[in-house]
N, C-alpha and C positions, 0 to 999 in steps of 0.2 A: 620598691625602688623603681624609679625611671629609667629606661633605658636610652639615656641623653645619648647621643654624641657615635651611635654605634648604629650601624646598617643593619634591616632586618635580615637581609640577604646572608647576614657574617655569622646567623646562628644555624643555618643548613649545610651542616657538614658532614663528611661519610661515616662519620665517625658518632652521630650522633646513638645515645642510646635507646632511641626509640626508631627505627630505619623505617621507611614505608617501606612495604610488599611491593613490590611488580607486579602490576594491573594484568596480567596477561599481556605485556607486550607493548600497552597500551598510552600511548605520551596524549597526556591529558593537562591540561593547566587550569589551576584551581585558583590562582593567585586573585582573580576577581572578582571573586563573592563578595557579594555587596550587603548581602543582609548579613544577622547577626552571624557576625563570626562564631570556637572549640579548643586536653593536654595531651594525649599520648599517641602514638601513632601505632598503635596495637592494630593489626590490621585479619588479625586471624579468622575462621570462621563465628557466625555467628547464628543466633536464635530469631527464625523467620519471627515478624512482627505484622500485625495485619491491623491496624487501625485500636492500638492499645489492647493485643490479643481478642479482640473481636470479629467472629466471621474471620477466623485466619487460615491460611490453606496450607498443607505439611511441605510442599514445597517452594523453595526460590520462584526458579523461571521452569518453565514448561522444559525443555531442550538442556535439563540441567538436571541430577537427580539429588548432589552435594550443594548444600549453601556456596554461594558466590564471593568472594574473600573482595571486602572492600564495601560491601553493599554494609549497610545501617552504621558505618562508621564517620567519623569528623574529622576536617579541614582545621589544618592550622587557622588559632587564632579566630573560634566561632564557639556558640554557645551548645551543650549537651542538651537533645531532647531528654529531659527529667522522668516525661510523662513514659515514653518508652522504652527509655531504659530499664525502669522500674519493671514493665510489660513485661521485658525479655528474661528480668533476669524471675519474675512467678510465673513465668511457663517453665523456663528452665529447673526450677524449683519441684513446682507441680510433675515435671515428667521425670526427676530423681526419686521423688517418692512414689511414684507410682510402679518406678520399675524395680526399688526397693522388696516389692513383693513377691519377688518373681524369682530371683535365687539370692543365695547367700552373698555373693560375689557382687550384686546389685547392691544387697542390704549394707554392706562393708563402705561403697563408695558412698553411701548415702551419710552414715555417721564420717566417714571423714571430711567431706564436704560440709557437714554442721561444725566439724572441729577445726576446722581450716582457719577461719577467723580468729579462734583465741592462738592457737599455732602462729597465728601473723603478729598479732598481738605482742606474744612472748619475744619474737625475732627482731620485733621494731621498738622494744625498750630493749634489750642486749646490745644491742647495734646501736642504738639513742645513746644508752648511758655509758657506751665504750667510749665513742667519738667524743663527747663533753667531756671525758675524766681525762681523753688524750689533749683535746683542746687547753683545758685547763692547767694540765701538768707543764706543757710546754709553754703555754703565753705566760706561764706564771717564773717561769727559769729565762725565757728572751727578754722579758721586763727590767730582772735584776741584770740581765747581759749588758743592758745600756748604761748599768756604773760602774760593773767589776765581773772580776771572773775568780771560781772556786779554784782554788791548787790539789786541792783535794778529790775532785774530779768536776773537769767544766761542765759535766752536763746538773752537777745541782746546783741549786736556785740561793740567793744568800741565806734563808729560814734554814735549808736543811745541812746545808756547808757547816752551820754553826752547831747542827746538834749533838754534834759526840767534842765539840770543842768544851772545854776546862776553865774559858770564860766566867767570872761573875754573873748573874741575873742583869743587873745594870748598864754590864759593857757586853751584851747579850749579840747585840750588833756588829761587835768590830771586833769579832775572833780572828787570829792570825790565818789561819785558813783562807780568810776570804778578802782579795785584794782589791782594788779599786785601780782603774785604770790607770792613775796618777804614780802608788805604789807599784805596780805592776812595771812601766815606761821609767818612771825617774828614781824608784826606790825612795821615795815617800810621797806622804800626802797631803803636808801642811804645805802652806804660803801661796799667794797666789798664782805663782804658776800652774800649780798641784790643781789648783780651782781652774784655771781655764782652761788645761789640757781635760779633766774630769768633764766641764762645758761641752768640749769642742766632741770631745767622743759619744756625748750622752745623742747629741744633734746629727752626727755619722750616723751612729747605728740607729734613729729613728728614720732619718730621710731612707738609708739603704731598705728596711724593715716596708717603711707603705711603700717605698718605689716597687718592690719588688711584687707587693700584693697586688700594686693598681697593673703592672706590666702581665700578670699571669690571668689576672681577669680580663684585661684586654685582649689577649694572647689568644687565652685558653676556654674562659665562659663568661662572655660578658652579664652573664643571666645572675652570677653569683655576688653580683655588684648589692650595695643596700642594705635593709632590714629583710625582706621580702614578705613581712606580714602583708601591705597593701596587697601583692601580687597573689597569693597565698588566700585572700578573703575573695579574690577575685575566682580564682580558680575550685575555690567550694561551691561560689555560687553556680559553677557549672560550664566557664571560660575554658578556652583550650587552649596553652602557649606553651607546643611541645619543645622540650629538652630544659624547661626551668627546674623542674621536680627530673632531671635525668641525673648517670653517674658525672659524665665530667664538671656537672653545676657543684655533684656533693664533692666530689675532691677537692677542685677548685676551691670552693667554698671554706671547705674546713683547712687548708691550707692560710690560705688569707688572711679567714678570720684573725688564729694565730700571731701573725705578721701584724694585721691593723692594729691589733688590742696590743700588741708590744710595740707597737710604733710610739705610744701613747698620746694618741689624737682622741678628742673628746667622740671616745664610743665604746660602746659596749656591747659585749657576745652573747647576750639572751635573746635579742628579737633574731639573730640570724641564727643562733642555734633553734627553734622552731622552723625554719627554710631546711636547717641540714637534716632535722628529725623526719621531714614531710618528705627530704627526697628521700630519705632510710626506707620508711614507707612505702613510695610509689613505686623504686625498684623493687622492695621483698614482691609488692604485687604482682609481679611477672610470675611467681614462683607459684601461682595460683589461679587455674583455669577462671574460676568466677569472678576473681579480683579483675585480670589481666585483658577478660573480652569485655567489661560491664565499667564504664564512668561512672554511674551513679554508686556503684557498690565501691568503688575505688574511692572516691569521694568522701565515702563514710569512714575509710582507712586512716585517708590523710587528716581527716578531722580530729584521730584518736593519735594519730603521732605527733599533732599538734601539740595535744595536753602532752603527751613524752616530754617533750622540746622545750616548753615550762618547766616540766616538774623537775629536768636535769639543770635546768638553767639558775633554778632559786631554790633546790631541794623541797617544792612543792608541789607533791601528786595531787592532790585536792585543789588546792590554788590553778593548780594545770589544766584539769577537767575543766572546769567552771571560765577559764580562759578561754577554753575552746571553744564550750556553750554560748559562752557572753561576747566574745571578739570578734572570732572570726569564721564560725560556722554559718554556714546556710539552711542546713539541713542535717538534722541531728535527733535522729529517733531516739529511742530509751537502749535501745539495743547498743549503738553507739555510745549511748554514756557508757553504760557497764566495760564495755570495751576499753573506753579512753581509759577508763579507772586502771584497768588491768596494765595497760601500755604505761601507764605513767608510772604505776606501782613496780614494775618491773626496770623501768627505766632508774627509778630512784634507787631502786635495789643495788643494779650492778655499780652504780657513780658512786651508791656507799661504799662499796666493796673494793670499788679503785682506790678509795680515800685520798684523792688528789692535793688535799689539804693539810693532812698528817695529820688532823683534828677531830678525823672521825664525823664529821660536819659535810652537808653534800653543800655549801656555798663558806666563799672566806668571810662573809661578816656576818654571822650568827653571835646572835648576841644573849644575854638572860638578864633582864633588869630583876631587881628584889623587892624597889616600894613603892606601893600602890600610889596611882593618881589621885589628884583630890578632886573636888566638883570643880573649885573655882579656877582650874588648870583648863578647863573645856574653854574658856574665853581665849589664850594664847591657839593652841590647838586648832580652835576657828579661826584666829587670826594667820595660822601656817593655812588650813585651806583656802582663805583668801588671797596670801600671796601665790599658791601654788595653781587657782585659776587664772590671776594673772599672768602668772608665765606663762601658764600652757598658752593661753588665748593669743599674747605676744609670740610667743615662740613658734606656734603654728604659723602663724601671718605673716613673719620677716622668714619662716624656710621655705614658706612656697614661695612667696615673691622673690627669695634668689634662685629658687630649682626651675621656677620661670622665666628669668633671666637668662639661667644657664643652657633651658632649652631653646631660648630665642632667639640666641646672640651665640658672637663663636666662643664662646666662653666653651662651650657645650664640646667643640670641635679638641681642646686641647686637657683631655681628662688627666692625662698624664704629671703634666706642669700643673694642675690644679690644686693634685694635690701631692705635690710637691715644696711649694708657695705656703699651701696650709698647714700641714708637716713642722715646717721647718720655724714658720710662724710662732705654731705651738710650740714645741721645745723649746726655740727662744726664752720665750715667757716662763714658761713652766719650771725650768732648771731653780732658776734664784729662788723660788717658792718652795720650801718642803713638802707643801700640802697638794701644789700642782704636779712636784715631781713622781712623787709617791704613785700608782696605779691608781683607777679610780675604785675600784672596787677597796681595795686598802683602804682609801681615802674613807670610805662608806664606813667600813670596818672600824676605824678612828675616831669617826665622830659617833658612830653608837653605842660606844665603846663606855659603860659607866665605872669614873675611876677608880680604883682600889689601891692598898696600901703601898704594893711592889710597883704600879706603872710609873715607866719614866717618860712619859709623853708630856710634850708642853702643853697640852689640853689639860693636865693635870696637874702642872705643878701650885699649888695650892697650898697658903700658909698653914702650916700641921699645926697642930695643937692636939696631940695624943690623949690628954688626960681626959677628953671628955669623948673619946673614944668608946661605944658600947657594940662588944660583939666586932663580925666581921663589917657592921658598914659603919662608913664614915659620916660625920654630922657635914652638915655643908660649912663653908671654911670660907676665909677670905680670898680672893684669890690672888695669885702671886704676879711675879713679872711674867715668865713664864706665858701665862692663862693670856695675858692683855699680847703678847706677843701673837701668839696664837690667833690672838680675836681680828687684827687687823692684815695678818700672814691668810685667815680664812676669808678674809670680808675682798681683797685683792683675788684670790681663787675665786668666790663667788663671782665677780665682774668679767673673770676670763672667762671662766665655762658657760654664764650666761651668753656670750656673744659670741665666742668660738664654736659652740655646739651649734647654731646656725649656718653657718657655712661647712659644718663637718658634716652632718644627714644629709646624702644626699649624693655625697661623692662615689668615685666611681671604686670603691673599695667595701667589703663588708664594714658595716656600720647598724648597730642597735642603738637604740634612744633609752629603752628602759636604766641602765648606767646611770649616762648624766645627767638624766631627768631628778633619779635620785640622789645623785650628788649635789646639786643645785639646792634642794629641797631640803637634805639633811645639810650642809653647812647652812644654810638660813636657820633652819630648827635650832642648831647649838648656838648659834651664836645668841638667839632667844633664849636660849635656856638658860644660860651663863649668865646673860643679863637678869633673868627672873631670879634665877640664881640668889646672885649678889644683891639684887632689890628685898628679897625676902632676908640675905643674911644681915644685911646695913640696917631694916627698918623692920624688925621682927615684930616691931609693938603695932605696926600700922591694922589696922581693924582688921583687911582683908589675909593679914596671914595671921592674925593673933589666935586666932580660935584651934589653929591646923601646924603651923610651925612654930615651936617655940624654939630657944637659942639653944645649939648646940644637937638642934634634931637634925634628922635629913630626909629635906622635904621635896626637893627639887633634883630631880634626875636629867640632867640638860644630852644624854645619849637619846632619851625617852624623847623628847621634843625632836631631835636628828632624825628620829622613825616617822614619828608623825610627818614631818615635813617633808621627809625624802616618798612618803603617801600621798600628799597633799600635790606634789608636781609633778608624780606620775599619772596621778588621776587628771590632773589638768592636763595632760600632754596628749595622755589616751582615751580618757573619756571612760575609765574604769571603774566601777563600782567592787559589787560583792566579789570578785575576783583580785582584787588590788586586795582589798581587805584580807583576805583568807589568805594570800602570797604572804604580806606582811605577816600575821601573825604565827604562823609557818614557819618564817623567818626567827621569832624572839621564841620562838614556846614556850610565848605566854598569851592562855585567854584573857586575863585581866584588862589588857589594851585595847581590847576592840571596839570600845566604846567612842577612844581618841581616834583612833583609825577610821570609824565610821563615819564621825562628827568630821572630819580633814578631809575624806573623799567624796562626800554630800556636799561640802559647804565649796570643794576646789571644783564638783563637775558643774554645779548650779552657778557658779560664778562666770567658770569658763562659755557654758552652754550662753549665758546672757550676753557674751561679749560674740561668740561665734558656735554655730551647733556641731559643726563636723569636726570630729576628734584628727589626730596628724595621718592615721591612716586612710579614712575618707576623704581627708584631703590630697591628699596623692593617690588615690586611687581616680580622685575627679581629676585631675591636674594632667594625669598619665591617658586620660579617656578611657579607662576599664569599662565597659559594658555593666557596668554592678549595680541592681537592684536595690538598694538600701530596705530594708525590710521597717528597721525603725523610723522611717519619717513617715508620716499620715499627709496621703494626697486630699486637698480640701477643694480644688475647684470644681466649677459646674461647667465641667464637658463633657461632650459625648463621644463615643467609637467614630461617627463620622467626621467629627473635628479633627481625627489621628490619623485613620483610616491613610492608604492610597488605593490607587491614587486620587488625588483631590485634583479638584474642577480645575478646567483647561490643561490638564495632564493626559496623554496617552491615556486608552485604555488599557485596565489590567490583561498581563500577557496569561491565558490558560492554555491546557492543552485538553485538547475532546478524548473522550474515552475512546471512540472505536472510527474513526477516522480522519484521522491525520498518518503520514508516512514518517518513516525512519527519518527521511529525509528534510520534511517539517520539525521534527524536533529538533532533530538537529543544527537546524538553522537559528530557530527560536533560543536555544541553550547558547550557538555561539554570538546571537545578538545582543544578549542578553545577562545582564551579573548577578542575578538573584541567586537565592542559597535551595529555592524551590520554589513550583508551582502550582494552583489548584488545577484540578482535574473536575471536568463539568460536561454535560449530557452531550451540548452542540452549544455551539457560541450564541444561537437564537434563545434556547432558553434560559441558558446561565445555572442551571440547576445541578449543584453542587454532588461530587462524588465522591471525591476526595484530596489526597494532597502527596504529590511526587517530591522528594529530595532532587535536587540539581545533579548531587554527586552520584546518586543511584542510577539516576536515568545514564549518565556519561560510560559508567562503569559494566550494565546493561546492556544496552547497544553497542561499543565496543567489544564483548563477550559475544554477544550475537551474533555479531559478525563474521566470527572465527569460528566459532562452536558449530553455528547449527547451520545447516546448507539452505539455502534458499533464499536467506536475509538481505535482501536489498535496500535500495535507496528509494524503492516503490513501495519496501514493502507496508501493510499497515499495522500501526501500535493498536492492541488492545488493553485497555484496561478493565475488559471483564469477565464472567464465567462462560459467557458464550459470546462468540464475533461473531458478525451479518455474514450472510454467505454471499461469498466472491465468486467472479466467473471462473472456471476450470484454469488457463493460463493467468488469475493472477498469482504473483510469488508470494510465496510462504509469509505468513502471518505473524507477529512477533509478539505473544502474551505476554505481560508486563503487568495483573495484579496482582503480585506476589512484592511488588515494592512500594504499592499503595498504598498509603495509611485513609484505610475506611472510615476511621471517622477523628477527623481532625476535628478541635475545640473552634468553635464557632459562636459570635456575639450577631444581636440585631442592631444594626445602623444606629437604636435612640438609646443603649446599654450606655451607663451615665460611666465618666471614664475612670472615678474610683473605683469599681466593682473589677474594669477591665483590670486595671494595675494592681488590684490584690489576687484574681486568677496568674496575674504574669507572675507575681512574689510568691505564693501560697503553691502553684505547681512547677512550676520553671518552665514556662513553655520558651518557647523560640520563637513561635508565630501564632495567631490566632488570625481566623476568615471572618469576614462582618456579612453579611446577609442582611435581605431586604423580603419579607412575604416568601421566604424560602429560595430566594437570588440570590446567585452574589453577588456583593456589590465591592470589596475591596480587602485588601489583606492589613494586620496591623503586629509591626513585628516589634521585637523588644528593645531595638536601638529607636525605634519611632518612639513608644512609650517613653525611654531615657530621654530624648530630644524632648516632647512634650512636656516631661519633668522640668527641666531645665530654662525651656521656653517661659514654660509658667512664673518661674524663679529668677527670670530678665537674666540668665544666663545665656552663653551662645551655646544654642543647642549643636550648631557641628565641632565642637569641641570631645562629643561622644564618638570616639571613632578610638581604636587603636593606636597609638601614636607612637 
């Protein structure tokens, strides 16, 4: 999600849970780094690095005998070196086992430190599948708030009010226990008034329910606004936007959630539960020295409470992993799968054990179909994934062009009223609808729902004819008033959710797509299926069902079409493959479906892909300017490093800093000239021959330490960057060694390096920057917002749209 309409200034607060350190005293301003911009503000000691642990030296700075708190660490809003974080964290590694051997007390932290991560694991599915079973429980009891309240105690939901009631099966609904606003205020609840005070409350407590949500994200974290998948792929790939993954984003967050999903506005709590599972995560990380000083190791965490965040959200640990893998990971060893397994596995664990559903079910629309699909079923089936790439394709295209809107125009300025307007919209409409009023997940629930003899749903009322009855299933039947009611009651919802769900992603409220992507998808399915249905029961002799249904069988499962379909516009929405698949069948447990699920997800991303390639989250991740690498698109053009390169012709020369003479006070200058995020370091400006490569924030953090620490440091004095400095006359002042924050050997391309090769080094290690070189010169630097501009240039997009926004 965008961060429309909110000051970046309004997410630095004292309160933050990630506080920078004090620099030693040091007022530094960072705000103008120009090159790639970095999540957490961990600022504790760190593991010297010396050009990716090569040639590295066991101290900081000379005049210093303890690491220097602030040096190898990242600037809001900048990209993680990958290459050395990895460095730090197999030295660190390396000098546990080493010292493993040396006494018992050694050997002890060694294996705790190997068991730390399944330890993190275990903590971030307990905490994962707590928070879903509380989200759950509670959005599932404010939903029914908006038509009645329990006498029996207000805090249950109408399902559980009614379960020690005395009720029939049939009037299963409307136990005396459970009153309706109308009953409650007038003492009944027939005739129209009964209906419009029922209206008018249903509309109150949606408007109070989002006002309240969008007024505490405003308030309190505007970070917790959206899906936050987009933000979330961005930040694996290595991005840093501290306090997104903090506590007050997870409170906020799961707060809200709550609030929207009972507002009942077109969204759903599964892409934001993966946000709350990532922040469960990146807080447990504090709890753990390696997690807590190392990005990339952290990174791996977030990726495994990813899959949690799925597997709580659709009771799908496997579907979860494989989400992680296929969505939104960047980097994702084997070590981390095993992990996500265990997180998800544990996550599903304890949401079983809440049973927030009372059904023993870790999701409300599990369903169990009994009869098999036929061959000649695969044709409708394809024709749900053809509608479901059309919507995604549509659906994508009318929400960025209003999330663009909204950012251009003061539309963006009035988040509050926005969705308030939309709110209110919705309800309107939704009340007169059964199928709109209903939650949407219910709704889900409903249509996949295959009828049996006791349901009293008007999706089932269907002329009986018991005598040809065999066993517990029903042959298919004609259908009743009932059914045709139903058809045109769902075909009205269909038209709302299609066009309401566009203006609802996006607002300033937690908001998930997976929901009504699947709602859209499964009321189109049943409404197919009903019709297949009744085509098969009116014309049983016609050649193509004569072979397969004869009369009085049952051939047509029109819940079975609602799965496929509610698959077919989730895959067109998200661009999901094996992962959609394995969620879905997760879902029924049943393998026998995979076949239609795969056939609906292949035929909705190939459709979607031919109309537009990037799924709704690359599109808001481009929309927003996230710095992200797309790892799936193959760069085809014939460029070179020097077409990317800067600087380019009639530009300044590149600003470097010489190794062994230049003063305090030359850096100094050149750093506050100057916005880059770092510098090369090279012989003398005459030969250009390269040394290595200084951080911005190092050097700052450095020389201010200098200053104070060690006596003699002037604004004379001279920087070295190497193991031995030229000898100075007697009075000059004290020397300031500074290879200790060198990276010795930065990744380096030659000027004619073809610019595919570059952009799979940028993807394949995560660099931040690469030097281009000429016969062992340098000749210009090429950093990974240049690459992303290049990208984009090439694709007649505006490349300064790649910036943080």
């Amino acid at each position: 999600m965008e961060q429309k309409g909110y000051r970046r200034g309004s997410f630095q607060s004292a309160t933050s849970d990630e506080d920078m350190l004090e620099i030693a005293g040091a007022s530094m301003d960072f705000s103008m780094a120009d090159d790639d911009p970095p999540l957490d503000r961990e600022m504790g000691g760190f593991s010297s690095y010396n050009g990716g642990g090569v040639n590295g030296t066991s101290t900081v700075m000379d005049f210093l005998e303890e690491p220097l708190p602030g040096v190898g660490t990242y600037e809001d809003f900048n990209t993680i070196d990958w290459v050395r974080e990895k460095s730090r964290d197999r030295d660190r590694h390396r000098e546990i086992t080493n010292r493993s051997k040396e006494s018992t007390w050694a050997l002890l932290h060694s294996v705790s430190d190997a068991f730390s991560g399944w330890l993190l694991m275990l903590l971030i599915g307990l905490l994962a599948g707590s928070l879903a079973g509380l989200i759950d429980i509670s959005a599932h009891w404010m939903t029914d708030l908006k038509e009645g309240v329990c006498l029996a105690g207000f805090w249950f939901n109408h399902e559980h009010c009614c379960w020690k009631s005395n009720t029939t099966f049939t009037d299963r609904d409307k136990c005396p226990e459970w009153k309706s606003w109308s009953q409650l205020i007038l003492g009944h609840g027939e005739g129209a008034f009964a209906y419009i005070l029922n209206y008018f409350m249903y509309v109150v407590w949606a408007l109070m329910f989002s006002l309240l949500a969008v007024l505490l994200v405003k308030g309190f974290a505007p970070y917790a606004c959206g899906s936050g998948i987009p933000e979330i792929k961005t930040i694996l790939s290595g991005f840093i936007i501290r306090g997104y993954l903090g506590k007050w984003t997870l409170v906020i967050k799961t707060i809200t959630l709550v609030l929207a999903v009972s507002s009942g506005l077109s969204l759903g709590k599964e892409g934001p539960l993966v946000h709350v599972a990532c922040c469960c995560g990146n807080i447990l990380c504090h709890l753990f020295t390696k997690y807590r000083k190392n990005e990339a190791k952290r990174r791996e965490v977030l990726s495994a409470a990813a899959a949690a965040g799925v597997s709580v959200a659709f009771g799908a640990p496997i579907g979860g992993v494989l989400f992680s893998l296929e969505e939104v990971s960047y980097y994702f060893p084997l070590k981390t799968l095993w992990r996500s397994f265990f997180a998800a596995l544990v996550a599903a664990f304890t949401l079983r054990s809440i049973n927030p559903f009372g059904n023993s079910r870790l999701v409300l629309f599990y369903v169990e179909f009994h009869m098999p699909w036929h061959l000649l079923e695969l044709v409708p089936f394809i024709l749900l994934g053809i509608f479901g790439g059309l919507w995604g394709a549509f659906f994508i295209r009318s929400n960025i062009a209003w999330c663009r809107r909204r950012k251009t125009t003061r539309l963006g300025k009035y988040p509050v009223l926005e969705v308030f307007v939309v709110t209110a919209i919705t309800a309107i409409l939704a009340f007169p609808n059964e199928y709109t009023r209903m939650s949407t997940s219910e709704l889900i629930s409903e249509l996949f729902n295959d009828c049996g003899i006791l349901d009293s749903s008007q999706l089932c009322e269907y002329v009986n004819d018991f005598n040809s009855t065999k066993g517990d299933d029903l042959p298919d039947r004609a259908a009743g008033p009932g059914v045709y009611t139903a058809m045109w009651q769902l075909a009205l919802a269909l038209i709302m959710k299609v066009f309401i769900t566009i203006f609802t992603f996006g607002m300033k409220v937690p908001s998930g797509l997976f929901i009504p992507s699947m709602a859209v998808g499964a009321i189109a399915g049943r409404l197919l299926g009903v019709a297949v249905e009744q085509l098969a029961f009116y014309h049983h002799d016609w050649p193509i069902f004569s072979g397969w249904c004869s009369q009085g069988a049952d051939c047509i499962t029109p819940g079975l079409y609602a799965m496929v379909g509610a698959a077919a516009c989730l895959g067109g929405v998200t661009r999901m493959t094996v992962s959609l698949v394995v969620i879905m069948f997760e879902l029924t447990g049943g393998l026998e479906y995979i076949v239609p699920l795969m056939a609906a997800a292949m035929t909705s991303k190939w459709v979607a892909d031919a109309i537009g390639r990037e799924g709704i989250y690359d599109a808001h991740i481009r929309l927003n300017g996230y710095p992200f690498l797309e790892a799936k698109e193959e760069f085809s053009h014939k460029t070179r490093a020097m077409d990317v390169m800067r600087p380019r012709k009639n530009d300044p020369p590149l600003t470097v800093i010489t190794q062994d003479s230049m003063t305090v006070e030359d850096v100094e200058t050149i750093v506050t000239k100057t916005t880059y995020s770092g510098y090369p370091v090279v012989v003398s400006r005459a030969s250009q021959r390269l040394v290595g490569f200084v951080l911005r924030r190092d050097l700052i953090i450095s020389i201010e330490n200098a200053r104070k620490k060690q006596d003699g440091i002037v604004s004379t004095s001279i920087i070295c960057f190497t193991d031995y400095c030229p000898p100075l006359p007697p009075s000059s002042p004290s020397v300031l060694k500074l290879r200790s924050i060198l990276d010795l050997s930065p990744f380096t391309v030659t000027d004619e390096t073809p610019m595919e090769i570059v952009v799979d080094i940028f993807r394949k290690l995560g660099l931040r920057q690469c030097l281009v070189t000429h016969n062992g010169k340098l000749l210009g630097i090429i950093t990974k917002k240049d690459v992303l501009k290049h990208i984009a240039q090439m694709a007649n997009q505006d490349p300064n749209s790649i910036l943080f926004n």
